[in-house]
C-alpha positions in Angstrom: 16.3 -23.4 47.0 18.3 -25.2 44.5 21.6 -23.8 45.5 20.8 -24.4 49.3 20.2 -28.3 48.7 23.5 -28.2 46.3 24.7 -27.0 49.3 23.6 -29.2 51.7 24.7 -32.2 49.4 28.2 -30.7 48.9 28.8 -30.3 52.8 27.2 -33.9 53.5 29.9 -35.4 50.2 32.9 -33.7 52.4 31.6 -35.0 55.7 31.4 -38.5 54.3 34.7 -38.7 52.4 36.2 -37.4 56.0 34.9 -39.7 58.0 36.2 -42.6 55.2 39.5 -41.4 55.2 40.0 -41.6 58.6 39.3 -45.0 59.0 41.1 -46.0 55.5 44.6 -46.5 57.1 46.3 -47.7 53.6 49.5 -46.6 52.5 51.1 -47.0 48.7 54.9 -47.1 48.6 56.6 -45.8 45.3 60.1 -47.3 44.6 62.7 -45.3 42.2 66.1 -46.5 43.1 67.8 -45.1 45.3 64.2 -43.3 46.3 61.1 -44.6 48.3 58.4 -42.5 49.0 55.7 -43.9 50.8 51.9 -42.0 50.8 49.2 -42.6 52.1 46.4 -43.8 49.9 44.1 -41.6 50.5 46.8 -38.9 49.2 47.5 -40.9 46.1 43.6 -41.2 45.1 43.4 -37.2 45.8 46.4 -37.0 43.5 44.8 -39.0 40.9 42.2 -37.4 40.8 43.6 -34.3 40.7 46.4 -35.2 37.9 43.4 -36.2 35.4 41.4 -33.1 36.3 44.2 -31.0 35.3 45.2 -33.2 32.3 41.4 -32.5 31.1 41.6 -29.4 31.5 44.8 -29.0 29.4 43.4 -31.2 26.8 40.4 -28.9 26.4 42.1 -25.7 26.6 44.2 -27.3 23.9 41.5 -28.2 21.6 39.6 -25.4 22.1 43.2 -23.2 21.3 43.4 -25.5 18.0 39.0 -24.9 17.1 39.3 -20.9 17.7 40.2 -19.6 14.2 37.3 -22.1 12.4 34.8 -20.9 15.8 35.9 -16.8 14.7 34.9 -17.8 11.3 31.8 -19.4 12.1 31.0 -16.3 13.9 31.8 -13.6 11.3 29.8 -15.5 9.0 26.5 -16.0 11.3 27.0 -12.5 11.5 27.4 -11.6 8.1 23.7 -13.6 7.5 22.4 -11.5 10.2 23.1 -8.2 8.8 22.0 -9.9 5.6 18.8 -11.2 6.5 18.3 -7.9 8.6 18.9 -6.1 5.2 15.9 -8.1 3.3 14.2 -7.1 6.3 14.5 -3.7 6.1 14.6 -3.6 2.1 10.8 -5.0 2.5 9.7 -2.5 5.3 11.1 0.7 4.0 9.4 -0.3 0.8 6.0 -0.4 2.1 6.6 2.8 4.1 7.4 4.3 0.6 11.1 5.2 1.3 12.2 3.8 -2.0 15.8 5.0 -2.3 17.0 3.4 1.2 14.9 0.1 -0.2 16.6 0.0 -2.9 19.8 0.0 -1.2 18.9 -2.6 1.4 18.0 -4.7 -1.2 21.5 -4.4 -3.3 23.2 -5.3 0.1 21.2 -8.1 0.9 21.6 -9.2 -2.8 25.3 -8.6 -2.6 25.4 -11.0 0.5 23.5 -13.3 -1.1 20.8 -13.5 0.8 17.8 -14.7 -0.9 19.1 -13.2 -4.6 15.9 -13.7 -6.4 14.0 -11.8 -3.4 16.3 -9.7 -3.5 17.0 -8.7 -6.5 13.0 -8.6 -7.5 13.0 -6.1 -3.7 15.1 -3.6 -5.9 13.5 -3.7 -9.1 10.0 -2.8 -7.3 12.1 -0.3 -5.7 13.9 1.4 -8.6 10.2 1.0 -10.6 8.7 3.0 -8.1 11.8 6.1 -8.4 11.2 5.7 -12.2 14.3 4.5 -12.7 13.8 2.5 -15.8 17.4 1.9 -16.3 18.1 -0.2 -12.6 14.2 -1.6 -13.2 15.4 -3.6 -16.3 19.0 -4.2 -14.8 17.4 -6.0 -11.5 15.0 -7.6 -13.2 17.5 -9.3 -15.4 19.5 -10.0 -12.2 16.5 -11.5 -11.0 15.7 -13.8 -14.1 19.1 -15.4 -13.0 17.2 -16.9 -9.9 14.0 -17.9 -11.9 13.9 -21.9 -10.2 13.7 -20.0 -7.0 11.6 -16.7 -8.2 10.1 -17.2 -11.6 6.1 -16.5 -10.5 7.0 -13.9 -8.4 9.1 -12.2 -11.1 6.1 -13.1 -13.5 4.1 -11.5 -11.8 6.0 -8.5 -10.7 6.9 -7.5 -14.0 2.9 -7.9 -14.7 1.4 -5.7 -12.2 4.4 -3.4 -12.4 3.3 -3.3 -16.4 0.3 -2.4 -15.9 0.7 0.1 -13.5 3.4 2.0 -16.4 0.5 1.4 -18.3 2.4 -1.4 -20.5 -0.1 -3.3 -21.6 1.4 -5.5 -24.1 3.9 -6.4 -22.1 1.8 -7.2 -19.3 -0.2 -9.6 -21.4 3.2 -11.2 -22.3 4.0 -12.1 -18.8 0.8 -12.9 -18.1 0.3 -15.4 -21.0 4.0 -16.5 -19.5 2.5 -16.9 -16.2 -0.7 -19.0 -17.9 1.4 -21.5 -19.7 2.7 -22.4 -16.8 -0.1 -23.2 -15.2 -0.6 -20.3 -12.7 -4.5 -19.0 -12.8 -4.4 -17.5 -9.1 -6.7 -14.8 -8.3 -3.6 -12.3 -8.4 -2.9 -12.9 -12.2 -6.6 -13.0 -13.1 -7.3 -9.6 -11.5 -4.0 -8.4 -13.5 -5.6 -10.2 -16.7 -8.6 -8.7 -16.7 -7.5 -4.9 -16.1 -5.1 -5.9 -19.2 -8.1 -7.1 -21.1 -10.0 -3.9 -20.0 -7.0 -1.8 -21.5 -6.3 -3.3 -24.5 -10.0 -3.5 -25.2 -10.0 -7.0 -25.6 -13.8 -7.4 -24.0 -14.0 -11.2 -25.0 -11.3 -11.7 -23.2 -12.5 -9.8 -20.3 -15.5 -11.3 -19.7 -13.5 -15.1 -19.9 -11.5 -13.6 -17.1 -14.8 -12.2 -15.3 -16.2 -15.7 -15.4 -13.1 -17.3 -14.1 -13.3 -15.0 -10.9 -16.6 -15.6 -10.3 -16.2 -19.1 -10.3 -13.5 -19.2 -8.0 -15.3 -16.4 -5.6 -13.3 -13.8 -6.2 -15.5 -11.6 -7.3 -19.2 -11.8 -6.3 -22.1 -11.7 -9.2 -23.4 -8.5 -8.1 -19.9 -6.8 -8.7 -19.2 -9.2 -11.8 -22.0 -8.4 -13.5 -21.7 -4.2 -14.6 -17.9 -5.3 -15.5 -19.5 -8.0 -18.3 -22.6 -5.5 -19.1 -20.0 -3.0 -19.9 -18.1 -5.6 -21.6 -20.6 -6.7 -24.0 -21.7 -3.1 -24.9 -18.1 -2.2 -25.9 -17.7 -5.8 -27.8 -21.0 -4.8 -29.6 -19.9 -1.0 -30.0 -16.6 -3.1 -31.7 -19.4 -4.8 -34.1 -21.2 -1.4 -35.3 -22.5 -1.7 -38.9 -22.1 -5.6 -39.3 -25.0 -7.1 -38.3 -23.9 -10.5 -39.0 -21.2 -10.4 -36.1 -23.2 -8.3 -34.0 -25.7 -11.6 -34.0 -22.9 -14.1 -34.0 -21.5 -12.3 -30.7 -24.4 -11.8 -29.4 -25.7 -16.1 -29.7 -22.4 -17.1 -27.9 -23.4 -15.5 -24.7 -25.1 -17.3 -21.7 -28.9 -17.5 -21.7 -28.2 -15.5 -18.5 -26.1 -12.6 -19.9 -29.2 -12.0 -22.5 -31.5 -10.7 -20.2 -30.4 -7.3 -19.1 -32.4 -4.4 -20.2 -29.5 -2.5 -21.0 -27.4 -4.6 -23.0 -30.7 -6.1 -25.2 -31.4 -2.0 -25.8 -27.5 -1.3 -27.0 -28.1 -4.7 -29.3 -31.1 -3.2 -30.8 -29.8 0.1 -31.6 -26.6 -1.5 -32.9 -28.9 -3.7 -35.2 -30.8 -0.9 -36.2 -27.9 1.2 -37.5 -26.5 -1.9 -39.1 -30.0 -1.9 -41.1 -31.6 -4.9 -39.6 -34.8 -4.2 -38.3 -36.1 -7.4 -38.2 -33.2 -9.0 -36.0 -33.6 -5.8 -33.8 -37.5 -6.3 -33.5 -37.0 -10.2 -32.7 -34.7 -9.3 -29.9 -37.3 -6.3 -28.4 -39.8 -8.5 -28.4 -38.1 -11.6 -26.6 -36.5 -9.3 -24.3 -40.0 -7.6 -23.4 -41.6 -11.2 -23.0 -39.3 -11.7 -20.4 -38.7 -8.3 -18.4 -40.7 -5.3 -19.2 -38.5 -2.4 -20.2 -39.7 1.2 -21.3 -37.4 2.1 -23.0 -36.7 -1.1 -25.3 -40.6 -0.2 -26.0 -40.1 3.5 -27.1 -37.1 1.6 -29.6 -39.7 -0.8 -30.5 -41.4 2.6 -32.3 -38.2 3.8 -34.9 -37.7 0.4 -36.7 -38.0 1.7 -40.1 -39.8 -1.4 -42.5 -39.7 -4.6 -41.2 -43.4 -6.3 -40.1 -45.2 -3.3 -39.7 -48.4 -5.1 -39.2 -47.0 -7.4 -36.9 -46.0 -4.7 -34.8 -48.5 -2.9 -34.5 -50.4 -5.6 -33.2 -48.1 -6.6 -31.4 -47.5 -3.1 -29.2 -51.2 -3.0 -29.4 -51.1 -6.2 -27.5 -48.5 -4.9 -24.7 -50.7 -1.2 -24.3 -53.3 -3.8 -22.4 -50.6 -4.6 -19.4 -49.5 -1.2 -20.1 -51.7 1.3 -20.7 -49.5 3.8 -19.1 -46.6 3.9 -20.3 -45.5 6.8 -22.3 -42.6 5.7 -24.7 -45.3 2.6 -25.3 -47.8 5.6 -26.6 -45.2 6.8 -28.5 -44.2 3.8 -30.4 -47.6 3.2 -31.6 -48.0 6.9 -32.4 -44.7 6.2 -34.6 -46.2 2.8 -35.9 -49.5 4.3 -36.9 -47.6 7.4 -38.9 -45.5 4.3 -40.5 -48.7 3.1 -41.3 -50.7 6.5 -42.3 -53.1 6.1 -39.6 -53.1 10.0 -38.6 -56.4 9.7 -36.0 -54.9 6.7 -34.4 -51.6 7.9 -34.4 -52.4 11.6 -33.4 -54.7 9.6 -30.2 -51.8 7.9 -29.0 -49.1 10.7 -29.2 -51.8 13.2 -27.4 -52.1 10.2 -24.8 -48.4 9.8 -24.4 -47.9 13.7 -23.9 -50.4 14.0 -21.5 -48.9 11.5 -19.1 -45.5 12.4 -19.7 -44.6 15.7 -22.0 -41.3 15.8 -23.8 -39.6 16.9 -26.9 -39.6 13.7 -28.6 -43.7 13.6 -28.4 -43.4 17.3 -29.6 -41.7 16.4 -32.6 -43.3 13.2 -33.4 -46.7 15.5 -33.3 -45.1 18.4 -35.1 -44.4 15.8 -37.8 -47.7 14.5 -38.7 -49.3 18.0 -38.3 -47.0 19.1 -41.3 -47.8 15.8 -43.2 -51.9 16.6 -42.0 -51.0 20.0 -43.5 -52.3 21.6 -39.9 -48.8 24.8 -40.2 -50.4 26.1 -36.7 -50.2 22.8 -34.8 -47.0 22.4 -36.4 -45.3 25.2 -35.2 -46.5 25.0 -31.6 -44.8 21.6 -31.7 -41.8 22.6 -33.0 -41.5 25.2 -30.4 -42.4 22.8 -27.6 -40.1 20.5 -28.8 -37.3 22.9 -28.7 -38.2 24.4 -25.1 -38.2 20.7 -24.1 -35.0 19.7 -25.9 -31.7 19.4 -23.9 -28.9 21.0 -24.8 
């Protein structure tokens, strides 16, 4: 449709200018002694026009003649940051794909074009990390430290994760205290920060890093809370046999992080072996007041020493809301042999067997038959105990 009414207007242009013509019955006369040409003027205006048509055209075809040498150049090198930026390209995709040796030579030419350097040149130490090439690994990453105003958290953090994953822990807590001082605390370097921690057993640490993610919901309670529960048992595996630092470690953490059954249990034990049975009875018992736990109330039972007396009572107290539990039964069993009650004692273990037999009953009850000088009831316990034990 467009072409018809360009047409249509072209045809109607010639028609008009015809019809002018024919009525314009001008004339120009040209003198050049001895010469005189006379034209008509609707001749000379065709010739005008035509003369600066053609001397446009030469003046173009001129310029454009002078501009071709700077235009092939401009050319080759849009085509050269084609191939370049094409090379990045591919450098990243073969990468993912796993096809590390044709990465790594995409990278070196888009490198060598200087496309992106820092990119570039971080592209192909991945690359040779990943062919264990620990030779080019160091040599790209020094070519990439060149470019560190463009690339500096990005190489950070590459040489972090790429640290950890050789199982280089020291230096990946180098780059990441690097990446720290400057300010970065993303959720990338805190995941990297903590798996350091984790390595270089630096639980403290790791839990810091746990709260941080947490915080910034990266990692949700429910998952956060095993990794500090593990945390804290190592840190307090780290403290065996000094009850003084087991307690100060223990007093810095959130009420929060107290309360778990688990961790309150590995405290006690820890505090028993370190000799401090009193510390490891106040903890039980605040622990217990709180959450009810069977097995921080069999523990309650080896405390050697301590408040007997208050014990006692005090588990005597708990058997009321509890008058079922079996590791209860057998801490007042233990608590009345402490105390040289053998009828109580030998009521409560007999209880706690019959709801639930095992070998620590056994022995407990093998035990105060030899100190009851009873050798029958002794041996049957013994051999209970040992059909009961595990392996």
């Amino acid at each position: 449709m467009r072409t018809l009414l360009w047409s249509i207007g072209l045809f109607a242009l010639a028609v008009g200018l015809a019809v002018a013509g024919r009525y314009n019955e001008g004339y120009a006369l040209l003198v050049w002694p001895p010469y005189r040409i006379q034209i008509s003027l609707n001749l000379l205006i065709l010739l005008s026009l035509g003369g600066f048509a053609g001397l446009y055209g030469f003046t173009r075809l001129v310029s454009r003649t002078m501009a071709l040498p700077q235009a092939v150049q401009a050319f080759r090198a849009r085509k050269k940051k084609e191939r370049a930026s094409q090379a990045l390209y591919d450098a990243v995709r073969l990468r993912i794909e796993g096809r590390y040796g044709q990465a790594l030579r995409q990278a070196i030419a888009a490198y060598e074009a200087d496309e992106a350097p820092g990119l570039a040149a971080l592209l192909a130490a991945r690359a040779a990390h990943s062919m264990r090439d620990e030779e080019r690994y160091r040599q790209w990453l020094d070519k990439a430290a060149e470019h560190d105003l463009d690339v500096r958290v990005a190489r950070l953090m590459s040489e972090a994760e790429l640290a950890v994953e050789g199982r280089r822990f020291d230096e990946a807590a180098q780059r990441i205290a690097e990446l720290q001082a400057g300010g970065q605390r993303h959720i990338a370097a805190l995941r990297l920060a903590l798996r350091t921690a984790q390595a270089q057993e630096n639980w403290p640490e790791a839990v810091r890093i746990v709260r941080q993610l947490v915080k910034v919901k990266a990692l949700s309670p429910e998952h956060a809370e095993p990794i500090k529960r593990r945390a804290h048992q190592e840190a307090l595996r780290q403290f065996a046999g000094d009850a003084q630092a087991l307690l100060g470690y223990w007093q810095e953490l959130p009420r929060d992080e107290q309360r778990h059954g688990r961790l309150v249990l590995a405290l006690a034990r820890a505090l028993m072996a370190a000799q401090d049975c009193d510390a490891a009875q106040k903890v039980i018992e605040t622990q217990l007041a709180i959450e009810w736990d069977t097995d921080l109330a069999g523990l309650y039972g080896r405390c050697q020493g301590a408040d007997l007396r208050g014990r006692l009572a005090k588990a005597e107290e708990w058997l009321k809301a509890h008058p079922r539990d079996p590791q209860l039964l057998l801490t007042l069993g233990r608590l009345c042999v402490q105390s040289q009650l053998w009828g109580k004692a030998a009521s409560y273990l007999e209880a706690s067997l019959a709801i639930a037999p095992s070998w620590e009953v056994h022995l407990a009850l093998a035990s105060l038959a030899e100190q009851m000088d009873k050798p029958e009831d002794m041996h049957r316990h013994y051999r209970a105990a040992a059909s009961l034990a595990p392996h």
